[in-house]
C-alpha positions as CSV (number, residue, x, y, z in Angstrom):
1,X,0.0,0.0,0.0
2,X,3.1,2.2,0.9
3,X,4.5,0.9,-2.3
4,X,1.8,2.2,-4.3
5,X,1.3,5.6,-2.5
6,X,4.9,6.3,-3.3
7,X,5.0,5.8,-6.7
8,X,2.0,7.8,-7.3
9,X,3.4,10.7,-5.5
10,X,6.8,10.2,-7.8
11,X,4.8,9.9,-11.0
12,X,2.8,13.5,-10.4
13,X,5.7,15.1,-9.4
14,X,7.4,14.1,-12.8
15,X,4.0,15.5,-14.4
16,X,3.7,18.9,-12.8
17,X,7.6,19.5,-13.5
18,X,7.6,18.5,-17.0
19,X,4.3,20.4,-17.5
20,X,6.0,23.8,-18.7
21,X,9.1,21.7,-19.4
22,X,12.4,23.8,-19.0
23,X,14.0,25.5,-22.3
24,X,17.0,27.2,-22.8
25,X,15.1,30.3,-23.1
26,X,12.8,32.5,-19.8
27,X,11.0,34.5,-22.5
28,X,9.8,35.0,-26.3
29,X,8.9,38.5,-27.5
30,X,7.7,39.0,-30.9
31,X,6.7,42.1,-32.3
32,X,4.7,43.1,-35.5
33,X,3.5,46.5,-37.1
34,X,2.0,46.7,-40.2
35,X,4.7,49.8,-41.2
36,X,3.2,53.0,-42.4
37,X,-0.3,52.5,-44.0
38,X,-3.3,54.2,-43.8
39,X,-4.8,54.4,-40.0
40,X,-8.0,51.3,-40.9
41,X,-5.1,49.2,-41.7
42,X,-2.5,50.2,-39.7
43,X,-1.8,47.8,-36.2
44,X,0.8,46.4,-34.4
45,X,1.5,43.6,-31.9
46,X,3.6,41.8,-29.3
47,X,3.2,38.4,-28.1
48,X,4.9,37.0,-25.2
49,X,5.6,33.5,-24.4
50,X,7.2,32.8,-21.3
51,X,8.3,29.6,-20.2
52,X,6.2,29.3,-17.2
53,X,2.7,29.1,-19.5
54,X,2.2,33.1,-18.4
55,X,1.6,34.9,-21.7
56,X,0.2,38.1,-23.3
57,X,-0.3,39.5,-27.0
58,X,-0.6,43.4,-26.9
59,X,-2.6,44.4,-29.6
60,X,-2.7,48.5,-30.7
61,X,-4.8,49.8,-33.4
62,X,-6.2,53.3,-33.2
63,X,-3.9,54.9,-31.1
64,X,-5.2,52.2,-28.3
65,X,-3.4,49.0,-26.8
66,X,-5.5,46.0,-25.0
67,X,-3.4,43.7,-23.9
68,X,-5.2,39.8,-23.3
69,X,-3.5,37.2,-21.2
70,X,-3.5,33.4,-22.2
71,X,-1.8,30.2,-21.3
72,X,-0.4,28.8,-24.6
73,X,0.0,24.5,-24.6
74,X,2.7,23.0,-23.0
75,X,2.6,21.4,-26.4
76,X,3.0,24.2,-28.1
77,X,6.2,25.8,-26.4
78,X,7.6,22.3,-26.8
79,X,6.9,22.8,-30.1
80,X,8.2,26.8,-30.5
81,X,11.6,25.4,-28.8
82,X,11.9,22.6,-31.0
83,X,12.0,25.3,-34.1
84,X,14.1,27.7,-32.4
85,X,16.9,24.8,-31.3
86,X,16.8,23.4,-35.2
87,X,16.9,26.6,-36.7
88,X,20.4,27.1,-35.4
89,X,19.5,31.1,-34.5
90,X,21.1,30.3,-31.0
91,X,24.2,29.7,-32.5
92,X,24.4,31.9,-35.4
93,X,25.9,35.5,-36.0
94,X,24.3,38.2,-34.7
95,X,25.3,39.8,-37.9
96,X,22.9,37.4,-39.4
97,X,20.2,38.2,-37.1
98,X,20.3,41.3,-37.6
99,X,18.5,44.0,-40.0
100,X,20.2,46.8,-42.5
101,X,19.6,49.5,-40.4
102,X,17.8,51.3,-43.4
103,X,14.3,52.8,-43.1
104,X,11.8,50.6,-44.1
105,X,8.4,52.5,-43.8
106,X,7.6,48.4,-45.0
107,X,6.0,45.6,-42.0
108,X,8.2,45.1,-39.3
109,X,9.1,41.7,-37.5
110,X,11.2,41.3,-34.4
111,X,11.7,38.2,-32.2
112,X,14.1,38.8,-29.2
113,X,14.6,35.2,-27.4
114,X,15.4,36.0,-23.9
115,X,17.8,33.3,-22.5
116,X,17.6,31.3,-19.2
117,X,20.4,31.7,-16.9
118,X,22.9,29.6,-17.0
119,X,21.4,27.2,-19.8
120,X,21.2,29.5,-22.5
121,X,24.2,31.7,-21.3
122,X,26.4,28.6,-22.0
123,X,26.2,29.1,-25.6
124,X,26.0,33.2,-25.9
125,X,27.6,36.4,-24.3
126,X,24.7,38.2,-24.3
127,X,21.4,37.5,-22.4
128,X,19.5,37.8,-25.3
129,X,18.9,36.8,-29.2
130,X,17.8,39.5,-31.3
131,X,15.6,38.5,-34.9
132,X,15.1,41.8,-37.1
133,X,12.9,41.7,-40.1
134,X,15.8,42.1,-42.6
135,X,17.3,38.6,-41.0
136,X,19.7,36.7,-43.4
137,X,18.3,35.0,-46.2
138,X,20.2,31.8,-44.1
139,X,18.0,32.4,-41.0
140,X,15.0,34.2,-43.0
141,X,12.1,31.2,-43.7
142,X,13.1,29.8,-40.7
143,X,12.7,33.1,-38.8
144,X,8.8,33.4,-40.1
145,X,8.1,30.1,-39.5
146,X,8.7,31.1,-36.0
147,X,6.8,34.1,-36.2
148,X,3.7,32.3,-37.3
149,X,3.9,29.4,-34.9
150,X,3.6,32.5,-32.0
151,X,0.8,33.9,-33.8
152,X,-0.7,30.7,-33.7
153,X,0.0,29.9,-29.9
154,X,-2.3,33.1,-29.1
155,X,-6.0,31.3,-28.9
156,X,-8.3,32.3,-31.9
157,X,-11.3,33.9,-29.4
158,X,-8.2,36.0,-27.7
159,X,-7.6,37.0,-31.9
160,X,-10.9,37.7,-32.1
161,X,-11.8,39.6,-28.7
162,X,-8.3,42.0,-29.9
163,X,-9.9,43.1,-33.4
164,X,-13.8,43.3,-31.9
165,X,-12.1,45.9,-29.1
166,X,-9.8,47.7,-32.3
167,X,-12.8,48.4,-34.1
168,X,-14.5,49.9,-30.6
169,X,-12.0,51.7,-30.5
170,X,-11.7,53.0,-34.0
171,X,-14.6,55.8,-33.1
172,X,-16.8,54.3,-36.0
């Protein structure tokens, strides 16, 4: 009976810890802007994945950000770190990774991967990985894959409840 008790207390501590398993990176920001269009059209966004489950997407439109919190699937940061790990952005250049520096009045993508101390220090100086939108043609598909597996992380209603409060907010 002992026996039995113990093992069950072993196997859902091995759950709950590998729930919001542990990556080499604390935090995920990506941004997006539409770039300079005309004001129906023009938005911008930042979703935030952190390790932990805890997550936002701040979405501005209209001079106005709402910000929604969600808990993405443990399923589906496995999945975000699996793309970041193979597609070798850890490792890479940060001259790579990084954009021309010319004005683009174009859409504007930026992921910085904040690293986890002392995992992801191991393989970096710096705390941080920085993806600008003008990312290597090396490190480019593989950057907006990542991009859209964010976007799709953020729960459609959460999508939905973001552009109903836009368009509340648009005066119309």
């Amino acid at each position: 009976m002992k026996m039995k008790s113990t093992a069950a207390f072993i196997i859902i501590l091995l759950v709950s810890s590998t729930a919001f398993a542990q990556f080499e990176w604390e935090k995920l920001a990506y941004y997006h802007t539409t770039g300079n269009t005309t004001p129906d059209i023009q938005s911008s966004y930042q979703i935030e994945l952190h390790e932990s489950g805890n997550s936002k997407l701040e979405y501005t439109k209209y001079g106005r950000t709402n910000i929604y919190e969600f808990t993405p699937s443990s399923s589906g940061l496995r999945r975000i770190d699996r793309m970041i790990q193979s597609s070798g952005v850890l490792d890479a250049d940060t001259a790579d990774l990084r954009g021309t520096g010319e004005f683009n009045p174009g859409p504007v993508y930026l992921l910085t991967i904040f690293l986890d101390k002392p995992t992801g220090y191991k393989k970096r100086k710096h705390p941080s990985v920085i993806i600008q939108t003008e990312v290597s043609k090396k490190y480019r598909e593989k950057a907006f894959r990542i991009y859209e597996e964010m976007e799709s992380l953020v729960p459609a209603e959460i999508w939905a409840k973001a552009y109903e409060d836009a368009e509340k907010n648009s005066g119309k």
